[in-house]
Backbone and ligand atoms as CSV (ligand in chain L), in Angstrom:
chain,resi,resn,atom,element,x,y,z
A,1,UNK,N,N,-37.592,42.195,-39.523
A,1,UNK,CA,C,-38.285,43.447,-39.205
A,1,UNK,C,C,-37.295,44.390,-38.528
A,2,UNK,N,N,-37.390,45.648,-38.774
A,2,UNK,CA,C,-36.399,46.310,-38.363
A,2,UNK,C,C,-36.879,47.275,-36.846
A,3,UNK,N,N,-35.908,47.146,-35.923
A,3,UNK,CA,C,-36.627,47.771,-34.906
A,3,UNK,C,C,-36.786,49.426,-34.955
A,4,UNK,N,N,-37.567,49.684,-33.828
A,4,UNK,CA,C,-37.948,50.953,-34.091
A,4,UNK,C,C,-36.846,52.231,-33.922
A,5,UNK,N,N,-35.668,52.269,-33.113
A,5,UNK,CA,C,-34.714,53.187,-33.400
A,5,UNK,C,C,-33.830,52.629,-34.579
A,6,UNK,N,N,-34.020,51.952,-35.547
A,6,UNK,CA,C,-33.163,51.523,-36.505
A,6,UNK,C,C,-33.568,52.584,-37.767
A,7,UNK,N,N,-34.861,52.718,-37.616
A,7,UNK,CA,C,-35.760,53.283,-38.395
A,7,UNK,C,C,-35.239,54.472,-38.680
A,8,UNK,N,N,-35.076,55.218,-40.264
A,8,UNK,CA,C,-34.974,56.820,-40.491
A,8,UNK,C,C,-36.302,56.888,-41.210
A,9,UNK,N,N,-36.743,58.359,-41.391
A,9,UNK,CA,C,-37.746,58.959,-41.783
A,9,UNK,C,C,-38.074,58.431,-42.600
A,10,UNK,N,N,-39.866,58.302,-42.759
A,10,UNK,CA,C,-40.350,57.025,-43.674
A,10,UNK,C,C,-40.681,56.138,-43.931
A,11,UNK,N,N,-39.538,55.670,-42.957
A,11,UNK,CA,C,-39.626,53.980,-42.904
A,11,UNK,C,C,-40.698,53.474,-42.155
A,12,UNK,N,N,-41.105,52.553,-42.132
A,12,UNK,CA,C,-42.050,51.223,-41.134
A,12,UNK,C,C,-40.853,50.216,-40.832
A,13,UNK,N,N,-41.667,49.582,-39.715
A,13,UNK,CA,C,-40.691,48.520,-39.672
A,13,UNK,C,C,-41.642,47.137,-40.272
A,14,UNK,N,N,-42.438,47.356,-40.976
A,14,UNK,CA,C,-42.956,46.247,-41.935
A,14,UNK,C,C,-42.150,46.378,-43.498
A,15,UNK,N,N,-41.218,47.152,-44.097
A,15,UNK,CA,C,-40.928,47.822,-45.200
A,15,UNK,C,C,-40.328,46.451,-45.577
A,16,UNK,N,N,-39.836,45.739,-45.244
A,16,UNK,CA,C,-38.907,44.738,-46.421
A,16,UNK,C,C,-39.563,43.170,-45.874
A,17,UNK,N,N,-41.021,43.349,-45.087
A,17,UNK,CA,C,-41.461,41.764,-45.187
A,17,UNK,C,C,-41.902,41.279,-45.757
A,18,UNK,N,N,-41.946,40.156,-45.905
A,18,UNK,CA,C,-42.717,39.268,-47.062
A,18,UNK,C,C,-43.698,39.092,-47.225
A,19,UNK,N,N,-45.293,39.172,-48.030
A,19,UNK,CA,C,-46.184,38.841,-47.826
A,19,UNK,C,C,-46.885,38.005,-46.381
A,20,UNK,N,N,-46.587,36.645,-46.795
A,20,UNK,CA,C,-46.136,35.394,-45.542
A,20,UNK,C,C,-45.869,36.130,-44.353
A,21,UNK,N,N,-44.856,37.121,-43.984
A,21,UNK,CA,C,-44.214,37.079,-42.666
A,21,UNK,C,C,-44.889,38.396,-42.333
A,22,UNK,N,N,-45.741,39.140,-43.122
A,22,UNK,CA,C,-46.632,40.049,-42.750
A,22,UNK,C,C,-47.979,40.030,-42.389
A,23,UNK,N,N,-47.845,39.099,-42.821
A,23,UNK,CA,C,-49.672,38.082,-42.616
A,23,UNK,C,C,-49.488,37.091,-40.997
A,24,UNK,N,N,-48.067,36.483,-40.765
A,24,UNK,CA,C,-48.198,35.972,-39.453
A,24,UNK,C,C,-48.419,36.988,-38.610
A,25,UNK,N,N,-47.645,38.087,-38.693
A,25,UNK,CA,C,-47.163,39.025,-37.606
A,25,UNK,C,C,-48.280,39.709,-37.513
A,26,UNK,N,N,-49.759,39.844,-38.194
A,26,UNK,CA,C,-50.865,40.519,-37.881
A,26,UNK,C,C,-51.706,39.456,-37.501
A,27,UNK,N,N,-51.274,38.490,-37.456
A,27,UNK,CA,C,-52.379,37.097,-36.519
A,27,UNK,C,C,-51.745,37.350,-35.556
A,28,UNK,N,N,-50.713,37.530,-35.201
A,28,UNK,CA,C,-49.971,37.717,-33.854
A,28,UNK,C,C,-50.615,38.587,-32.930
A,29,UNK,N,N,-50.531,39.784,-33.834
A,29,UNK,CA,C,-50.545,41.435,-33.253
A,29,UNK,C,C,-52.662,40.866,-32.822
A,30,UNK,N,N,-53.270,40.204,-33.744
A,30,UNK,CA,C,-54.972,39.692,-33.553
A,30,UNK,C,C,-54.664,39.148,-31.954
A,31,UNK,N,N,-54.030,38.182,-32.023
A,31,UNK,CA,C,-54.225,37.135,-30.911
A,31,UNK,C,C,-53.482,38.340,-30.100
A,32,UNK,N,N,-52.715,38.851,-29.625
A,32,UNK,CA,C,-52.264,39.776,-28.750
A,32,UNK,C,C,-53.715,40.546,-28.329
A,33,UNK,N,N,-54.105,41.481,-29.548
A,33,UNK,CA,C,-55.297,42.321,-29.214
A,33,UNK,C,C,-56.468,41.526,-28.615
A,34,UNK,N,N,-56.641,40.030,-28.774
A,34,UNK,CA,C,-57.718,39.533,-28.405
A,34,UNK,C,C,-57.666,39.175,-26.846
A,35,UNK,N,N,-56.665,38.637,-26.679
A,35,UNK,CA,C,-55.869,38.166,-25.259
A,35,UNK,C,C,-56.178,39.878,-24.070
A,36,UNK,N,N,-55.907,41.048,-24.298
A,36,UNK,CA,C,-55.808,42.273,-24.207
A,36,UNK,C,C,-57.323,42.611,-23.615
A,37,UNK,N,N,-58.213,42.196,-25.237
A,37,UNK,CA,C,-59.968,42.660,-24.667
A,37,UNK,C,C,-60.406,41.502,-23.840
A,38,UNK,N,N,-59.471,40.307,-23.573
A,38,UNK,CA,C,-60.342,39.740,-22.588
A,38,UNK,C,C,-59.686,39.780,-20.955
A,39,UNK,N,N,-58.758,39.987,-21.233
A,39,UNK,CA,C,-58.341,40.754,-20.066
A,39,UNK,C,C,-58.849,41.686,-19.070
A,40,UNK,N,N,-58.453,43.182,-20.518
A,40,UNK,CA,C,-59.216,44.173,-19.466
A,40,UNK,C,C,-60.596,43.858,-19.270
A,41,UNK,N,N,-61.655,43.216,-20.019
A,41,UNK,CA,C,-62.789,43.293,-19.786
A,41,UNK,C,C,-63.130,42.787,-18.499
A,42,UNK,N,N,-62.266,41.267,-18.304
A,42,UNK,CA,C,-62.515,41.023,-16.752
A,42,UNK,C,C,-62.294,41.498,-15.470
A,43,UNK,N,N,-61.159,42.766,-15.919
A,43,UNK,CA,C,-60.337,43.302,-15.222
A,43,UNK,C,C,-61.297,44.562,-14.781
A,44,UNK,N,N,-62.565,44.887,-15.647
A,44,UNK,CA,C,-63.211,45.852,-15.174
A,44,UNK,C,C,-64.390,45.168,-14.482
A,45,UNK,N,N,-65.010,44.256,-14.718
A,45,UNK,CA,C,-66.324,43.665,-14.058
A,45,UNK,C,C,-65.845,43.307,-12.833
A,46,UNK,N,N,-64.743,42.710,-12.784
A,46,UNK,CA,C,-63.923,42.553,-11.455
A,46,UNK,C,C,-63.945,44.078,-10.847
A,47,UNK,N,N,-63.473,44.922,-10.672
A,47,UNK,CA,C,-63.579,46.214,-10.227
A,47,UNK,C,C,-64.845,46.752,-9.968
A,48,UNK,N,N,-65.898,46.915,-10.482
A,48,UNK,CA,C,-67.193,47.066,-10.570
A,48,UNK,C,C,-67.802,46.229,-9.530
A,49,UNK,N,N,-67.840,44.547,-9.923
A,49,UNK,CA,C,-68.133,43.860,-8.970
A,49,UNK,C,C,-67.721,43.992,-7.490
A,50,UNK,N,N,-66.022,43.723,-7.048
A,50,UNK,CA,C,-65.621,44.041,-5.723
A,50,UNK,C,C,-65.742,45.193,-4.875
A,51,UNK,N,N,-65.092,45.974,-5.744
A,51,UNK,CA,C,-64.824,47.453,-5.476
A,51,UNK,C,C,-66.302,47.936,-5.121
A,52,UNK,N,N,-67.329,48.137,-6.169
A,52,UNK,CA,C,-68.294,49.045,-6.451
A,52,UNK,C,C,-67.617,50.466,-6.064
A,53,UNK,N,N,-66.723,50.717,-7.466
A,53,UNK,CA,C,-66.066,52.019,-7.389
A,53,UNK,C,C,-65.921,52.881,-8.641
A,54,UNK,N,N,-66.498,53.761,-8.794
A,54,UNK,CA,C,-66.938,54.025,-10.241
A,54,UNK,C,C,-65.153,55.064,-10.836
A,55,UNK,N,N,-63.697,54.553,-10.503
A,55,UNK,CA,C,-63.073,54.393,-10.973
A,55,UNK,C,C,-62.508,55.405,-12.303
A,56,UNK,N,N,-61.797,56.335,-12.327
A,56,UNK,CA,C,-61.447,57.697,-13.400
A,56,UNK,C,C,-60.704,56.401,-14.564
A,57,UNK,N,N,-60.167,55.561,-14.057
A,57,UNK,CA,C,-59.126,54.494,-14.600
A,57,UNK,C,C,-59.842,53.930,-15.918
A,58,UNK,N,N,-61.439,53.504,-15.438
A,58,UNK,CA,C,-62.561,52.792,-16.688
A,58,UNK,C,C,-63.110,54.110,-17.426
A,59,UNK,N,N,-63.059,55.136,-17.031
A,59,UNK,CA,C,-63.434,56.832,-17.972
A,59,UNK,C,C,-63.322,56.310,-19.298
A,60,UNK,N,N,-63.797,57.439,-20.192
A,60,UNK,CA,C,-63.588,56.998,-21.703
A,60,UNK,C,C,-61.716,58.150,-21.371
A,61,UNK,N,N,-61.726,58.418,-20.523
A,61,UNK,CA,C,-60.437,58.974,-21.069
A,61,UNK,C,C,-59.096,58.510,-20.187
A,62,UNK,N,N,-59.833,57.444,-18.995
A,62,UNK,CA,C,-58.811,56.768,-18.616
A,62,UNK,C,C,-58.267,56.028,-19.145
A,63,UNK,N,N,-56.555,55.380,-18.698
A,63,UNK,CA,C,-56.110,53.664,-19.618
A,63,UNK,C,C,-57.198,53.110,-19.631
A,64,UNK,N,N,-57.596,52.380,-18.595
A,64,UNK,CA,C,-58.100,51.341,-18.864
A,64,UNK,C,C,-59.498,51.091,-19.727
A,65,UNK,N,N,-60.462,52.074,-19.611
A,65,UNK,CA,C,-61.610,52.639,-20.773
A,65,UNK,C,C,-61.052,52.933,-21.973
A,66,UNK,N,N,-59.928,53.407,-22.165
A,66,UNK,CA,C,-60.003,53.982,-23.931
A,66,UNK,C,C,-59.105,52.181,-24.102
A,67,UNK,N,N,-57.876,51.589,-23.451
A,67,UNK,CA,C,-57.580,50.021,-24.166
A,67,UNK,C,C,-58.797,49.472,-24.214
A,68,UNK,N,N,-60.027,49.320,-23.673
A,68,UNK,CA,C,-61.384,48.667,-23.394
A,68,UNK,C,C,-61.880,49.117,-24.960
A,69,UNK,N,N,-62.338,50.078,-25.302
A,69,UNK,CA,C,-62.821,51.023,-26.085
A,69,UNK,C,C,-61.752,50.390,-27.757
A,70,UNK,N,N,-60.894,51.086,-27.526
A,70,UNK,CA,C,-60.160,51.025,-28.967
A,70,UNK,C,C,-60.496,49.212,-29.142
A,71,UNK,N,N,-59.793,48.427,-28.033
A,71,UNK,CA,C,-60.243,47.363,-28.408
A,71,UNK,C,C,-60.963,45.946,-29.048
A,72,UNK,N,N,-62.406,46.675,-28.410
A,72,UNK,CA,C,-63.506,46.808,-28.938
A,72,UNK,C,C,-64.016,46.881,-29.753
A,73,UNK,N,N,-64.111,48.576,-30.625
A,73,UNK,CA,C,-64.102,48.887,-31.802
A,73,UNK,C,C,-63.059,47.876,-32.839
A,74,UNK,N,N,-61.819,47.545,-32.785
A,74,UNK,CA,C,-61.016,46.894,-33.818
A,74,UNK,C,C,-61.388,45.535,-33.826
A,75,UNK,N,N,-61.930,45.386,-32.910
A,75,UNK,CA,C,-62.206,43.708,-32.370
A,75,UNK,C,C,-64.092,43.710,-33.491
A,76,UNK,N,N,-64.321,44.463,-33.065
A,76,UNK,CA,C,-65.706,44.373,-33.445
A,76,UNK,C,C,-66.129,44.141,-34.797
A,77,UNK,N,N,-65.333,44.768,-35.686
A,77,UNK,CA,C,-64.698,44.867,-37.282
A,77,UNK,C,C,-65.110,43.264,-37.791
A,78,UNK,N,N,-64.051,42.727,-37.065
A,78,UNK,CA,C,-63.620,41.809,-37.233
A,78,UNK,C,C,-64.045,40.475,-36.957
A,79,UNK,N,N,-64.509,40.333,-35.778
A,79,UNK,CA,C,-66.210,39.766,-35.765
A,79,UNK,C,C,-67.155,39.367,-35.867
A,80,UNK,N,N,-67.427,40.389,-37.145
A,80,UNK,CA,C,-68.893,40.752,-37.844
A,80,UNK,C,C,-68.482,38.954,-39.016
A,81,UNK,N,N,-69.294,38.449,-38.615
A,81,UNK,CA,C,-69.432,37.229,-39.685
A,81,UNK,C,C,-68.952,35.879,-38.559
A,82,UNK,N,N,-68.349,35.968,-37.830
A,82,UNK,CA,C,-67.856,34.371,-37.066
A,82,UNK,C,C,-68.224,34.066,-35.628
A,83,UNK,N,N,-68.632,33.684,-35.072
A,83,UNK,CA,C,-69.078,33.615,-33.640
A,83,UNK,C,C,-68.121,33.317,-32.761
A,84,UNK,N,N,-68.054,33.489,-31.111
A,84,UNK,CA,C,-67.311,33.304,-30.621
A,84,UNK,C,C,-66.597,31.786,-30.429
A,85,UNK,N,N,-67.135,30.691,-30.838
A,85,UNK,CA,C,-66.789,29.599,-30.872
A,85,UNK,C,C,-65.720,29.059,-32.090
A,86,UNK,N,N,-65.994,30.108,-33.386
A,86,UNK,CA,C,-65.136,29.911,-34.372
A,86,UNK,C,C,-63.386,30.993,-33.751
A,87,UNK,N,N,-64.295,31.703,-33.317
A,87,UNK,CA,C,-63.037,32.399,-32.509
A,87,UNK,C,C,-62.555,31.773,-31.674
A,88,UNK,N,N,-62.642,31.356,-30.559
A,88,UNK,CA,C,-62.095,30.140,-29.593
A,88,UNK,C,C,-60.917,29.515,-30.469
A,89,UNK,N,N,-61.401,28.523,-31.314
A,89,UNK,CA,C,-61.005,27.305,-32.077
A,89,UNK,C,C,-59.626,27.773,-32.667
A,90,UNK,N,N,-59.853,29.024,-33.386
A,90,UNK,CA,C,-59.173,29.432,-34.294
A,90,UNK,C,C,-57.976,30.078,-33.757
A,91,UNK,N,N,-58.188,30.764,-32.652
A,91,UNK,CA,C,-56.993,31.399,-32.069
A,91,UNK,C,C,-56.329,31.389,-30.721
A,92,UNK,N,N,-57.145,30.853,-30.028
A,92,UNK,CA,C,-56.867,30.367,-28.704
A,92,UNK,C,C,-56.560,29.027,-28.919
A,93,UNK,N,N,-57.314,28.192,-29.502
A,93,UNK,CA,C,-56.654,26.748,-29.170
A,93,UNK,C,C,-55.783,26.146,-30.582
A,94,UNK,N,N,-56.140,26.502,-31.456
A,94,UNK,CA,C,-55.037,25.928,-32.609
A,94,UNK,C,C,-54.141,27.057,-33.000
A,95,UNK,N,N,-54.349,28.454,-33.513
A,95,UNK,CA,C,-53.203,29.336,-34.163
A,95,UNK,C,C,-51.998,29.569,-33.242
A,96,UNK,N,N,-52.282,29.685,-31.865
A,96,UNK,CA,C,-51.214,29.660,-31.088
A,96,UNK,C,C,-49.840,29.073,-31.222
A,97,UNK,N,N,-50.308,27.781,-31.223
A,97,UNK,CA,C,-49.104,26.768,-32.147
A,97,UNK,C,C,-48.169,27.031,-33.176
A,98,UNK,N,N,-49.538,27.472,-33.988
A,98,UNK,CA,C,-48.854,27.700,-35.129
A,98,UNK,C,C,-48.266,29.282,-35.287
A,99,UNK,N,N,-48.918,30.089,-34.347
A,99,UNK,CA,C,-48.097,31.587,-34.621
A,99,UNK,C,C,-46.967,31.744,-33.406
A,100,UNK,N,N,-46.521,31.011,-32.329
A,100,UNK,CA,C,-45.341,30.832,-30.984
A,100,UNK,C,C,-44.799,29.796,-31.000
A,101,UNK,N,N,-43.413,29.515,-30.871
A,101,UNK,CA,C,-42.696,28.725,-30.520
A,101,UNK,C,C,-43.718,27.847,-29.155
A,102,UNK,N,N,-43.679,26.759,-28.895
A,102,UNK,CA,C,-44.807,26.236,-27.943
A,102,UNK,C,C,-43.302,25.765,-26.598
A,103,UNK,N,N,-44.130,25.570,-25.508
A,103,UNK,CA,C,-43.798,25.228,-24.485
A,103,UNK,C,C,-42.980,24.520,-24.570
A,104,UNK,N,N,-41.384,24.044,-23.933
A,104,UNK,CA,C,-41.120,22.944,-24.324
A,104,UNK,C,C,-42.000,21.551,-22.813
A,105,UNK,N,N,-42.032,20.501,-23.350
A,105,UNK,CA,C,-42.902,19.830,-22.849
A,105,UNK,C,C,-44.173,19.933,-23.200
A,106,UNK,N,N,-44.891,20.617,-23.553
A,106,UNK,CA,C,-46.011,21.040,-23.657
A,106,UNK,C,C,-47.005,20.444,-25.068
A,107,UNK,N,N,-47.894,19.635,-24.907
A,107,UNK,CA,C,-48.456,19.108,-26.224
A,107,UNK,C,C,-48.686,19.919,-26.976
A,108,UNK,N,N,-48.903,19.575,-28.059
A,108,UNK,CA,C,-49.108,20.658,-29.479
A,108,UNK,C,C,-50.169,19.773,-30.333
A,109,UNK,N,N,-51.225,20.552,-30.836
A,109,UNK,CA,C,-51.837,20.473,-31.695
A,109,UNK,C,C,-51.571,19.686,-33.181
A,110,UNK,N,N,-51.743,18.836,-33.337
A,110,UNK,CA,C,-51.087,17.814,-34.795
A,110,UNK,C,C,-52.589,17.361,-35.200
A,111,UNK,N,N,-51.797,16.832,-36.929
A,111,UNK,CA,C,-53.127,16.488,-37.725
A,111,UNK,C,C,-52.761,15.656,-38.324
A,112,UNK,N,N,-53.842,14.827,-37.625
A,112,UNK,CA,C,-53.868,13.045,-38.800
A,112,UNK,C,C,-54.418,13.087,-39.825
A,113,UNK,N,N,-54.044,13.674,-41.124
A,113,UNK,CA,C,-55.182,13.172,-42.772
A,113,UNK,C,C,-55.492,12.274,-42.155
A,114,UNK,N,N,-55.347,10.822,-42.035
A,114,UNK,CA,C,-56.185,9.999,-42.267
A,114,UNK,C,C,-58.000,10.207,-41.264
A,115,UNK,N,N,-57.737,10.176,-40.711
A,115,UNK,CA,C,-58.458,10.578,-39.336
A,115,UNK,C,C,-59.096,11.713,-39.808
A,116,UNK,N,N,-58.783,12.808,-40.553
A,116,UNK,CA,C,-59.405,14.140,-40.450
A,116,UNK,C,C,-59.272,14.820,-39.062
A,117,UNK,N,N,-58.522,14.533,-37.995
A,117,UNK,CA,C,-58.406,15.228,-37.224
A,117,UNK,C,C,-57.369,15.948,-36.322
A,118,UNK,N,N,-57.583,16.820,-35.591
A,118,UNK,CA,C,-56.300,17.513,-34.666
A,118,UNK,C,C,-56.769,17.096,-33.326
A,119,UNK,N,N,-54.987,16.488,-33.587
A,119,UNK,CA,C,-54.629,15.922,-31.618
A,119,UNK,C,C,-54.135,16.847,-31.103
A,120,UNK,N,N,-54.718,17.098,-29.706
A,120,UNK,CA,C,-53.435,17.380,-29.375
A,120,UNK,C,C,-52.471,17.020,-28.539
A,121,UNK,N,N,-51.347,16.243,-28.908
A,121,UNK,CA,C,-50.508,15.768,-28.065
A,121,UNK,C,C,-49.221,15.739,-28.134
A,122,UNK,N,N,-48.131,14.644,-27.823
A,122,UNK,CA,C,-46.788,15.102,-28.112
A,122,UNK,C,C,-46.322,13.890,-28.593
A,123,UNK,N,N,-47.261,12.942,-28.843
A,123,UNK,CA,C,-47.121,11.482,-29.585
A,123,UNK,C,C,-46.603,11.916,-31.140
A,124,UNK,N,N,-45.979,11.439,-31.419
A,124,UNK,CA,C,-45.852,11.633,-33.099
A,124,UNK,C,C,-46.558,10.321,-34.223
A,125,UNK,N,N,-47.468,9.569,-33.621
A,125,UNK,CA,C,-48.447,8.747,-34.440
A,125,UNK,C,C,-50.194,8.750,-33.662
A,126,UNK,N,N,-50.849,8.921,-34.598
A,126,UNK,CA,C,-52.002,8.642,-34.127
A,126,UNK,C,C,-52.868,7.712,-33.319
A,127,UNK,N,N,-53.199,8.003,-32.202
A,127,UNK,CA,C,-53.633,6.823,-31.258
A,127,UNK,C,C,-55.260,6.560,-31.865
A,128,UNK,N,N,-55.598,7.049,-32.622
A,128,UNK,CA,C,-56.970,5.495,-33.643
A,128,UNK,C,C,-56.076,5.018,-34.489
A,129,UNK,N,N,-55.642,5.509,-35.421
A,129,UNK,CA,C,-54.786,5.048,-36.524
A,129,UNK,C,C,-53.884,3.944,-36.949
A,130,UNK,N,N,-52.897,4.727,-35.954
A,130,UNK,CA,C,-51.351,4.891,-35.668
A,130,UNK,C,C,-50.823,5.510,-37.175
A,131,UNK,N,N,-51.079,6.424,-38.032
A,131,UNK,CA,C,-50.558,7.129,-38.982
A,131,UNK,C,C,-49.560,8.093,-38.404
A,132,UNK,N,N,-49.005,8.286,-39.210
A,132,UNK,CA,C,-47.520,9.385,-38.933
A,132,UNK,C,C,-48.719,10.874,-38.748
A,133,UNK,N,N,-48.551,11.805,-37.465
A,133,UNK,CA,C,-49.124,12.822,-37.166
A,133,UNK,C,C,-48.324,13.784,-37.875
A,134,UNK,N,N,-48.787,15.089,-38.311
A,134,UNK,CA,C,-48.232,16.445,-39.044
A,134,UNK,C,C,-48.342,17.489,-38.471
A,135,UNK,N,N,-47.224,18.382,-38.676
A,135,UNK,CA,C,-47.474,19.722,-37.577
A,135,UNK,C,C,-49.018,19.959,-38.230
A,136,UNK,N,N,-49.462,21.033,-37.212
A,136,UNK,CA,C,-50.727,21.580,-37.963
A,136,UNK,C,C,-50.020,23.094,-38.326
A,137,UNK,N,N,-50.899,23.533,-39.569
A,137,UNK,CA,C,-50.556,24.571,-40.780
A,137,UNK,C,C,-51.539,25.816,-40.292
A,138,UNK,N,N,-50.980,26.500,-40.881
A,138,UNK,CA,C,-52.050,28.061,-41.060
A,138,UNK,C,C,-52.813,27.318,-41.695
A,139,UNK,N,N,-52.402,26.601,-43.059
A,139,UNK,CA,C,-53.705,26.409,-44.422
A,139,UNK,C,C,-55.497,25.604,-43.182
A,140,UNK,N,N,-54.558,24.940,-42.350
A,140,UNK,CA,C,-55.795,23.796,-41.204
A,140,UNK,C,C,-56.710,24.933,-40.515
A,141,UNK,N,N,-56.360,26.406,-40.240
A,141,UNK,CA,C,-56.920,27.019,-39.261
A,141,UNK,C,C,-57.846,27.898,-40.584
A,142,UNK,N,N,-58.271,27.281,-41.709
A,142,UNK,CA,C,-58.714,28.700,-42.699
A,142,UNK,C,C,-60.380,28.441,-42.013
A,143,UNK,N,N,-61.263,29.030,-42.073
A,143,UNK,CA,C,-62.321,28.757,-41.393
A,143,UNK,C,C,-63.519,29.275,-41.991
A,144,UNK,N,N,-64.669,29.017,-42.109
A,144,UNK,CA,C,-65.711,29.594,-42.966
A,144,UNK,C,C,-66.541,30.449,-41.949
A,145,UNK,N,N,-67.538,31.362,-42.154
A,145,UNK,CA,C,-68.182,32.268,-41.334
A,145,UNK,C,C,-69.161,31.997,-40.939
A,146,UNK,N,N,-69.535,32.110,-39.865
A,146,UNK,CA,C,-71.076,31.541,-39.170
A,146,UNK,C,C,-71.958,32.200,-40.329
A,147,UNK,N,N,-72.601,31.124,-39.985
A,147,UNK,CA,C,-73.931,31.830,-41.044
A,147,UNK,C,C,-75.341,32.745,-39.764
L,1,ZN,ZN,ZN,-55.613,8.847,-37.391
């Protein structure tokens, strides 16, 4: 990706990625925006709650109201069909892995075929099993829509 003063007129700095590496980098840019609305959101009930200070900052034309706001709206889009529990699963506790370099030390999410399931740990065989464990994939996080 090319950075942004590299750039002449025209350009994006998405212009020469690959399908693949354009599709991670907007799960990224998701999990960023999601991390963001849950942030500020606490960041305002917190204020509200302590404070009781009705705040120019939460305005629709302050930062912190219009990141709340735009948020929201893009978040909301997106949403529409999966509940917050398929959300949890999907991007807080497994895509992470798979869209950041992980902690070093830090267990990681793996998948036993045999088992049908994701560990998460830093064992490299399955403790029901003992089968050889597999990174876990984008293809593991595809997910169907609440009904
Ligand atoms: Zn197993």
């Amino acid at each position: 990706m090319k950075k942004a003063r590299e750039l002449r007129w025209g350009e994006t700095p998405f212009d020469r990625m690959s399908h693949e590496d354009l599709l991670i980098h907007a799960k990224r840019m998701f999990l960023a925006l999601t991390s963001l609305h849950s942030v500020v959101s606490q960041h305002k009930v917190s204020d509200e709650h302590f404070n009781k200070l009705n705040l120019p900052y939460w305005s629709n034309d302050g930062m912190g109201g219009k990141a709340l706001n735009l948020s929201k709206r893009t978040l909301g889009k997106i949403k529409r069909g999966y509940n917050s529990d398929n959300i949890y699963r999907m991007f807080f506790r497994y895509a992470k892995d798979v869209l950041f370099e992980p902690d070093e030390n830090a267990s990681r999410w793996q998948v036993c075929d045999h088992c049908k399931m994701f560990l998460g740990t830093t064992d490299t065989a399955c403790c029901f099993c003992k089968n050889r464990l597999r990174k876990l994939t984008m293809a593991d996080l595809m997910n169907e829509p609440s009904s």
